[in-house]
N, C-alpha and C positions, 0 to 999 in steps of 0.2 A: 349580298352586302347587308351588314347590320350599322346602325347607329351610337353615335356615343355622344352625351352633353358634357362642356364641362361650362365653368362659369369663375371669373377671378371679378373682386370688385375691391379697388385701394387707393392710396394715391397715385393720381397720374403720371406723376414724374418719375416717379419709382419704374415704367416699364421702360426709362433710359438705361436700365443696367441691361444689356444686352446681352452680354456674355451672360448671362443669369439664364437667357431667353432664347438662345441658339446650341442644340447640344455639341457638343463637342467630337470630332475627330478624332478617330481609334487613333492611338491608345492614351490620349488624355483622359483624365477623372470625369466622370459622368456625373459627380458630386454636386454641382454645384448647379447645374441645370434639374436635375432629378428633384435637387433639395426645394428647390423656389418653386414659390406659388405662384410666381408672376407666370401670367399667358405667354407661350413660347412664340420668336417672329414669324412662323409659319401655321396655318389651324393645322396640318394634318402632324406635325410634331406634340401636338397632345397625344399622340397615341403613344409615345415614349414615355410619357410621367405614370407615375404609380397608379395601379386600377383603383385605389382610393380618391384618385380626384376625377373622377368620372361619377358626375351628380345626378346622372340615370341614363339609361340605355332606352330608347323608345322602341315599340315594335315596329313604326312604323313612321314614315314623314307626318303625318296627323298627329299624331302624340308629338314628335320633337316640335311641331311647330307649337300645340300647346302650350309645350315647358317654355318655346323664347316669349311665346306671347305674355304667359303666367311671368318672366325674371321683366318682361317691359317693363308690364303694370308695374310690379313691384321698384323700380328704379323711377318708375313715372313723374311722384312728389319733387324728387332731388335731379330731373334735370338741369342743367346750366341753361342752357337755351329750348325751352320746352316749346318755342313756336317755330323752332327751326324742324323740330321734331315733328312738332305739327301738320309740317307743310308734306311733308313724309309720307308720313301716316303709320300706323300700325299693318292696317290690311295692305297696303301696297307692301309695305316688309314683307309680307305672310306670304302676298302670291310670288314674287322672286325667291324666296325660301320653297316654296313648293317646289317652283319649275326647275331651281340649282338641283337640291338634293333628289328628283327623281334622275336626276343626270349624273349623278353621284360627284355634286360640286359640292365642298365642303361648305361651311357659312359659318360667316364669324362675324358678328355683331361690336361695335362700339361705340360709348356714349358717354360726354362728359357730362358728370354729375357737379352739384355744388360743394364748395371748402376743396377743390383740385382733386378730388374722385374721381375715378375712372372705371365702369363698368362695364365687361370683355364677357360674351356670350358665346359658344360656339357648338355649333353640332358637327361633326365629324362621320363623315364614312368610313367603314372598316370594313376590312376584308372583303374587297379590294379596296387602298385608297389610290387614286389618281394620282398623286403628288407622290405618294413613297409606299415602299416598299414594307411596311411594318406587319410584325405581326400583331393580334387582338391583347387589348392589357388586360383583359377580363379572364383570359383563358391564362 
């Protein structure tokens, strides 16, 4: 099993377009799911969008946790509710991140931000994922 990150951050209401966010049933158009940036309703259907939206590959659970730690911070300022966040914590995130993905649970991360922002974190297992049958977008 290797890893994949991706990451969307936009308006929130924008992940109501569903059909955007659910790929479609052979033989319908793959078009419109492939084309959108919006975060798909399932984490392990990131492995369906283009190898270009995978925003690094980690070697290891210690690096992907890095990378969510590194998109926290960075969304930290523009919480909506930063004390709800608080209560949370960052490290309590990191140890359920740990113990998921040694289990090969995917993890998907989200957090309203300020002005109805929405930012979508996720690390994905590949080959194998639990949830589906996909091949790697890298390859």
């Amino acid at each position: 099993m290797h890893l994949h990150c991706y990451s969307w951050t936009g308006i929130g209401d924008d992940r109501r377009r569903e059909a955007e966010r659910r790929p479609p049933l052979p033989p319908a158009d793959p078009g419109p799911f492939l084309a959108s940036l919006l975060p798909p309703m399932r984490t392990c259907d990131w492995l369906l969008k283009p190898a270009r939206r995978i925003d690094a590959s980690p070697a290891g659970v210690d690096e992907a946790m890095a990378w969510l730690a590194e998109r926290y911070r960075a969304a930290e300022p523009s919480f909506l509710h930063p004390e709800d966040e608080a209560r949370i914590g960052l490290d309590f995130r990191l140890d359920l991140v740990r113990e998921s993905l040694r289990a090969g649970v995917d993890v998907q991360w989200g957090i309203w931000l300020h002005a109805g922002r929405f930012v979508s974190c996720a690390v994905v297992c590949c080959s194998p994922n639990r949830d589906a049958d996909y091949r790697c977008p890298a390859t």
